[in-house]
N, C-alpha and C positions, 0 to 999 in steps of 0.2 A: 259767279261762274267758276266751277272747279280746274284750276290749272292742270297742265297734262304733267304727269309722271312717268319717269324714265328705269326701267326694272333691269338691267343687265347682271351677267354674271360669266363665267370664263366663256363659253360657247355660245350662250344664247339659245338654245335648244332645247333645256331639258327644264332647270329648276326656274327659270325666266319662263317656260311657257307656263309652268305650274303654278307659280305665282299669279302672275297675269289672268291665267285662268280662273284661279279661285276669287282673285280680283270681281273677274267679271259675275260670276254664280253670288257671291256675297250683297254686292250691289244690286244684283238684279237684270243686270245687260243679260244673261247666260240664264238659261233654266235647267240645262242639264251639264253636265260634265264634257258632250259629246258636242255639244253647243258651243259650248265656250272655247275647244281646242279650234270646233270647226270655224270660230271670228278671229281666233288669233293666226290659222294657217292663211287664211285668206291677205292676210297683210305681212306676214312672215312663213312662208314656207316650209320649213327648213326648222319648226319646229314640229318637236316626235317626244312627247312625253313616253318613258319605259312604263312595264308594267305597276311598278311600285309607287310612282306617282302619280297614274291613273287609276290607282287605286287608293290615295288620298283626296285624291279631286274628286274621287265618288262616294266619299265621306260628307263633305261638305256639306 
Protein backbone atom coordinates (compact mmCIF):
# COMPACT_ATOMS: atom_id res chain seq x y z
CA UNK A 1 0.00 0.00 0.00
CA UNK A 2 1.60 3.39 -1.17
CA UNK A 3 2.31 5.65 1.93
CA UNK A 4 0.88 9.32 1.75
CA UNK A 5 3.52 12.07 0.88
CA UNK A 6 3.91 15.47 2.15
CA UNK A 7 4.80 18.24 -0.76
CA UNK A 8 5.20 21.80 0.93
CA UNK A 9 6.83 24.79 0.06
CA UNK A 10 7.08 28.59 1.45
CA UNK A 11 2.97 29.23 0.80
CA UNK A 12 1.58 26.25 -0.21
CA UNK A 13 -0.33 27.85 -3.06
CA UNK A 14 1.52 27.79 -6.03
CA UNK A 15 4.49 25.28 -6.77
CA UNK A 16 2.98 22.68 -3.96
CA UNK A 17 -0.31 22.70 -6.09
CA UNK A 18 1.80 22.20 -9.29
CA UNK A 19 3.54 19.53 -8.04
CA UNK A 20 0.66 17.79 -6.58
CA UNK A 21 -1.01 18.34 -9.58
CA UNK A 22 1.15 16.80 -11.95
CA UNK A 23 1.50 14.22 -9.19
CA UNK A 24 -1.91 13.50 -9.85
CA UNK A 25 -2.09 13.61 -14.08
CA UNK A 26 1.19 11.30 -14.07
CA UNK A 27 -0.42 8.63 -11.96
CA UNK A 28 -3.50 8.69 -13.35
CA UNK A 29 -5.84 10.21 -10.39
CA UNK A 30 -6.27 13.47 -12.79
CA UNK A 31 -7.02 13.23 -16.61
CA UNK A 32 -6.69 16.77 -17.36
CA UNK A 33 -4.88 19.65 -15.83
CA UNK A 34 -8.38 21.35 -14.92
CA UNK A 35 -9.02 17.95 -13.07
CA UNK A 36 -6.28 17.81 -11.02
CA UNK A 37 -6.34 21.62 -9.74
CA UNK A 38 -10.08 20.98 -9.30
CA UNK A 39 -9.06 17.41 -6.46
CA UNK A 40 -6.49 19.41 -5.07
CA UNK A 41 -8.89 22.89 -4.27
CA UNK A 42 -11.39 20.73 -3.00
CA UNK A 43 -9.08 19.63 0.03
CA UNK A 44 -7.01 22.93 -0.10
CA UNK A 45 -8.52 25.99 -1.05
CA UNK A 46 -6.30 28.42 -1.24
CA UNK A 47 -4.52 26.91 -3.76
CA UNK A 48 -4.21 29.19 -7.40
CA UNK A 49 -1.78 27.98 -9.73
CA UNK A 50 -0.41 31.41 -11.99
CA UNK A 51 -0.46 31.34 -15.56
CA UNK A 52 2.95 29.87 -15.95
CA UNK A 53 2.44 26.97 -14.14
CA UNK A 54 -0.75 26.09 -15.55
CA UNK A 55 0.82 26.20 -18.42
CA UNK A 56 3.25 23.44 -17.38
CA UNK A 57 0.61 21.35 -15.92
CA UNK A 58 -0.90 21.44 -19.41
CA UNK A 59 2.27 19.98 -20.89
CA UNK A 60 2.09 17.00 -19.05
Amino acid sequence: MPKPVLIHCAQGHGRTGLVAAAVLIVSGEAQTAADAIAIIQAVRPGVELNKAQRMILEQI
